[in-house]
C-alpha positions as CSV (number, residue, x, y, z in Angstrom):
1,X,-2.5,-4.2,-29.6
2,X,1.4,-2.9,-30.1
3,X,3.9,-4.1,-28.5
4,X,6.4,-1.2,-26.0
5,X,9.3,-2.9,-27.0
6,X,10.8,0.6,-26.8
7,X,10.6,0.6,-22.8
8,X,13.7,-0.4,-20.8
9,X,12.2,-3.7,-18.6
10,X,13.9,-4.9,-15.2
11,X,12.7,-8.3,-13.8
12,X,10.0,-8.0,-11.6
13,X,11.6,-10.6,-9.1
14,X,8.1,-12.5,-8.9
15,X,7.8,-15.7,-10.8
16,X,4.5,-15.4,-12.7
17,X,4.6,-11.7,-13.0
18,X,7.0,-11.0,-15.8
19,X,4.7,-12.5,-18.2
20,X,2.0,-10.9,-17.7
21,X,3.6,-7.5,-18.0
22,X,5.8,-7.6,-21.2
23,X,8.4,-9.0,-19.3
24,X,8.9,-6.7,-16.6
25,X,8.8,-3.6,-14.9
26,X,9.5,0.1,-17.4
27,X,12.8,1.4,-16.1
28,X,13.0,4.1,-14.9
29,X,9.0,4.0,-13.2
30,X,7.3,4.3,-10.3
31,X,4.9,1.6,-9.5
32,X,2.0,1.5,-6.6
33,X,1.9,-1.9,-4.4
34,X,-1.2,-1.2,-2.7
35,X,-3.4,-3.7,0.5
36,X,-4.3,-4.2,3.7
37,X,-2.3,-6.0,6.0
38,X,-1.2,-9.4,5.6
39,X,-1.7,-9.4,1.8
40,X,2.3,-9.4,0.9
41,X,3.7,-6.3,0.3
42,X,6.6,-6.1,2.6
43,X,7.7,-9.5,0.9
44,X,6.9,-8.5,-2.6
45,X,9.0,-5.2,-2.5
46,X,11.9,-7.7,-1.0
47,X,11.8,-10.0,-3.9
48,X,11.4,-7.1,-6.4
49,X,15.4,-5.8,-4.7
50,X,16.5,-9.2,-4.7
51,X,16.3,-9.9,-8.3
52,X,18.0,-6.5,-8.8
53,X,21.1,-7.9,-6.4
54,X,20.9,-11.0,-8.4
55,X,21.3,-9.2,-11.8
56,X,24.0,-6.6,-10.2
57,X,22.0,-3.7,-9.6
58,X,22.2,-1.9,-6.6
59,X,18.9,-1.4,-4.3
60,X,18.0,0.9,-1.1
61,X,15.2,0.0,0.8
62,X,13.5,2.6,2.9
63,X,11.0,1.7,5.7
64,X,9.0,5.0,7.5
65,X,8.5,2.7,10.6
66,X,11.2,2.7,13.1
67,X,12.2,-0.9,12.7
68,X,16.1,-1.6,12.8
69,X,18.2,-3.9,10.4
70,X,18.2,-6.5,12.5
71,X,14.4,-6.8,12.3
72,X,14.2,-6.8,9.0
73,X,17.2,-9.9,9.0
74,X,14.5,-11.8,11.8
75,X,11.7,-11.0,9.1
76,X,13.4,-12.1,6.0
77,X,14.9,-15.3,7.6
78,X,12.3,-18.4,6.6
79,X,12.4,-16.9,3.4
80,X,14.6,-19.0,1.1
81,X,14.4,-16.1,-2.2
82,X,17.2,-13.8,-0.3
83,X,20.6,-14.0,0.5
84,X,21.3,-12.6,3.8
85,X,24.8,-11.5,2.6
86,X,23.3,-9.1,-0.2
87,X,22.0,-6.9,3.0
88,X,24.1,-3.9,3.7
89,X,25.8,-4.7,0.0
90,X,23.5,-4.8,-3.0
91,X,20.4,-3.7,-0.6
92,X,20.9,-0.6,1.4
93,X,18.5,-0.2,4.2
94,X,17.3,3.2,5.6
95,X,15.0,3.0,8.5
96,X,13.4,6.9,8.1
97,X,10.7,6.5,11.4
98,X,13.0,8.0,13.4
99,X,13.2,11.2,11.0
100,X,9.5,11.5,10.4
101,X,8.5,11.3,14.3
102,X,10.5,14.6,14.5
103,X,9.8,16.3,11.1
104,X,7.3,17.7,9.0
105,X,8.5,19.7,6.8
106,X,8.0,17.6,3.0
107,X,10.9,19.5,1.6
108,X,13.5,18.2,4.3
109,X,12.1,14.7,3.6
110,X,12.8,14.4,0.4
111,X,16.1,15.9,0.6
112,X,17.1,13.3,3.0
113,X,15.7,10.5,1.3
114,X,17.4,12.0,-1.8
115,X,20.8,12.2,0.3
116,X,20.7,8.5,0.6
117,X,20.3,7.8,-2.8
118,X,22.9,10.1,-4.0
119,X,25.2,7.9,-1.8
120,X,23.8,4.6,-3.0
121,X,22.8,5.4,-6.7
122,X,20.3,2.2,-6.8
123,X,18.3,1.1,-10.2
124,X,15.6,-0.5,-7.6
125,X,14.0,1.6,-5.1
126,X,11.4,1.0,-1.8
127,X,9.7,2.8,0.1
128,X,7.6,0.7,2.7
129,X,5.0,2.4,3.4
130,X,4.7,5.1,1.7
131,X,1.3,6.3,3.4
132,X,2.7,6.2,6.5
133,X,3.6,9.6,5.6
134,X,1.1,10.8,4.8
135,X,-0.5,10.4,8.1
136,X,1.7,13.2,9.3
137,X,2.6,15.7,6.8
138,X,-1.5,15.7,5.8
139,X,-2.2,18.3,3.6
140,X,1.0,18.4,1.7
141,X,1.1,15.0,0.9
142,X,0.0,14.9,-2.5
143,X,2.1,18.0,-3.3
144,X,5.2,15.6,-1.7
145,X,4.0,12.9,-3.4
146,X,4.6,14.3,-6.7
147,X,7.8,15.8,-5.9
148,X,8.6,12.7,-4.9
149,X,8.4,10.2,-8.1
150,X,9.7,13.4,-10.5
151,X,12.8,13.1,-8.0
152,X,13.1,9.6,-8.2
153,X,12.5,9.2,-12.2
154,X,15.4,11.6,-12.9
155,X,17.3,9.5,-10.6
156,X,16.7,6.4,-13.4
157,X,15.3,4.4,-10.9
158,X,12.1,1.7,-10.5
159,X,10.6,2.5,-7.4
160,X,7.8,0.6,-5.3
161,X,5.5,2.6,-3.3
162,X,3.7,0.1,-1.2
163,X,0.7,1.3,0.4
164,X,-1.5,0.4,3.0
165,X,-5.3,0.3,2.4
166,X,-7.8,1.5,4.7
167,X,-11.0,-0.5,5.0
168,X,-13.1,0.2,2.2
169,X,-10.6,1.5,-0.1
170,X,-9.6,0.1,-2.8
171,X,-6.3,1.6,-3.1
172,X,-4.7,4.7,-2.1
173,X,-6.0,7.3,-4.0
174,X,-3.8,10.0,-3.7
175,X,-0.8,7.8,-4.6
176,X,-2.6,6.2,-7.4
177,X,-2.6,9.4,-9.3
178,X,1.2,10.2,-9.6
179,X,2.5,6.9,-10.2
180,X,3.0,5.1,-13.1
181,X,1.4,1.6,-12.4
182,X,-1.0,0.1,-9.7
183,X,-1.1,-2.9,-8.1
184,X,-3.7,-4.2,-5.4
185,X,-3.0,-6.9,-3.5
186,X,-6.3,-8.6,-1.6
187,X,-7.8,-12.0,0.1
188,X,-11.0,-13.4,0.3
189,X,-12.0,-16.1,2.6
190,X,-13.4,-19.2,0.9
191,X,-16.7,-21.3,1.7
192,X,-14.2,-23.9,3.1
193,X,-12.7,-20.6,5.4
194,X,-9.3,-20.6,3.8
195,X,-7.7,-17.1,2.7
196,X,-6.8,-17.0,-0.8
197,X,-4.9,-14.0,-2.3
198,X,-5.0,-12.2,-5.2
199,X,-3.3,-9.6,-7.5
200,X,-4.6,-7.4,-9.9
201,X,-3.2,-4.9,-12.0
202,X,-5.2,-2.0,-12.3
203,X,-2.4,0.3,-14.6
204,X,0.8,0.4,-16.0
205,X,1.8,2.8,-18.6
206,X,3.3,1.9,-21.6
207,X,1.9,-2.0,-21.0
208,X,0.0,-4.1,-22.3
209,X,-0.9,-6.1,-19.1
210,X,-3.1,-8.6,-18.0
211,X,-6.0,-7.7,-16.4
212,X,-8.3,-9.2,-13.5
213,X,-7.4,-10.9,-10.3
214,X,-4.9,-13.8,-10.1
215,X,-4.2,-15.8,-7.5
216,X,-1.4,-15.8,-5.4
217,X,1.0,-18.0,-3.5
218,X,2.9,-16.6,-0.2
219,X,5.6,-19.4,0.9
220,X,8.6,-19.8,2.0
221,X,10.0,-19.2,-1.4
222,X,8.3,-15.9,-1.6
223,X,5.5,-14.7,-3.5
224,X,4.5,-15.8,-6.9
225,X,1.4,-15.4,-8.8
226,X,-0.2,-18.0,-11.3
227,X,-1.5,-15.6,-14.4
228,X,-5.3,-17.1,-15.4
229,X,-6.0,-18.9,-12.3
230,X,-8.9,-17.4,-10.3
């Protein structure tokens, strides 16, 4: 198959990943980082903003729970991948759960969350997670949803969507059909009861990418994935 050499790439930020994507994320996209709990997501979005502080981009980090800076610095701090000092500088952080608790309306949302970047103007955007919002403005979420990533993309941006997975689910669905790439995080348990982790790329436009579950690594140095192992 043809190369995309065409497409803009930014550095993923997680060691393994780049090279089974053509050497990074499309720029400007909007990409789907989709599990249940516990599978990485959180970390993986703060390796992804990382990288862009490291290469001089600028990033903005949403979260829709009501959690303050200081947990996020109490979060991040056996992590050896980010430097504290890049918080507040290179990575912007909005905490929007105390917004959403009081409004519903999708269109004051995104003008909000479009307010902060107009004042940031990032290359990396996250927003962690994004179904959390979609718990309360229900039926107009997929309608947001897609206002959303056309609002982001003509701010020349790579945003990551992470999403949480109900049980069952395989991903979200309703984010998986406005975004430009999808990527499931999951564990199994092993005969021997440890939990292994896995990624998979399920799509990415304009990418000829790996396919199938790799496993995955969650350490102090952050996440990393080994492309071919199983």
């Amino acid at each position: 198959m043809p190369g995309h050499d065409h497409l803009t790439r930014i550095k993923t930020g997680i060691p393994g990943l780049d090279e089974m994507v053509e050497g990074g994320w499309p720029f400007p996209s909007t990409i789907l980082v989709a599990g249940s709990a516990g599978t990485g997501k959180t970390t993986f979005a703060l390796q992804f903003l990382s990288q862009g502080a490291k290469d001089g981009e600028q990033g903005l980090f949403f979260t829709t729970l009501s959690e303050p800076t200081q947990w996020m610095l109490r979060f991040t701090s056996g992590f050896t991948f980010l430097d504290k000092e890049h918080f507040g500088k290179q990575i912007q952080y909005v905490e929007l759960g105390s917004l959403l608790r009081e409004e519903r309306n999708p269109d004051r949302i995104l003008d909000y969350i479009e307010d902060q970047i107009t004042d940031v103007m990032p290359q990396r955007i996250v927003i962690d997670p994004v179904t959390v919002i979609g718990e309360l403005i229900d039926d107009e979420y997929r309608s947001f949803l897609y206002d959303l990533t056309t609002r982001l993309k003509n701010w020349q941006s790579t945003t990551l969507l992470t999403g949480e997975v109900l049980p069952g689910q395989a991903y979200p669905v309703e984010v998986s059909y406005i975004v430009d790439s999808v990527v499931v995080l999951s564990y199994d348990v092993s005969v021997e009861g440890s939990r292994r982790k896995y990624l998979e790329i399920l799509k990415m436009r304009g990418t000829n990418h790996m396919t199938g579950k790799h496993l995955v690594n969650l350490q102090a140095e952050g996440f990393s994935v080994q492309p071919g192992l199983r």
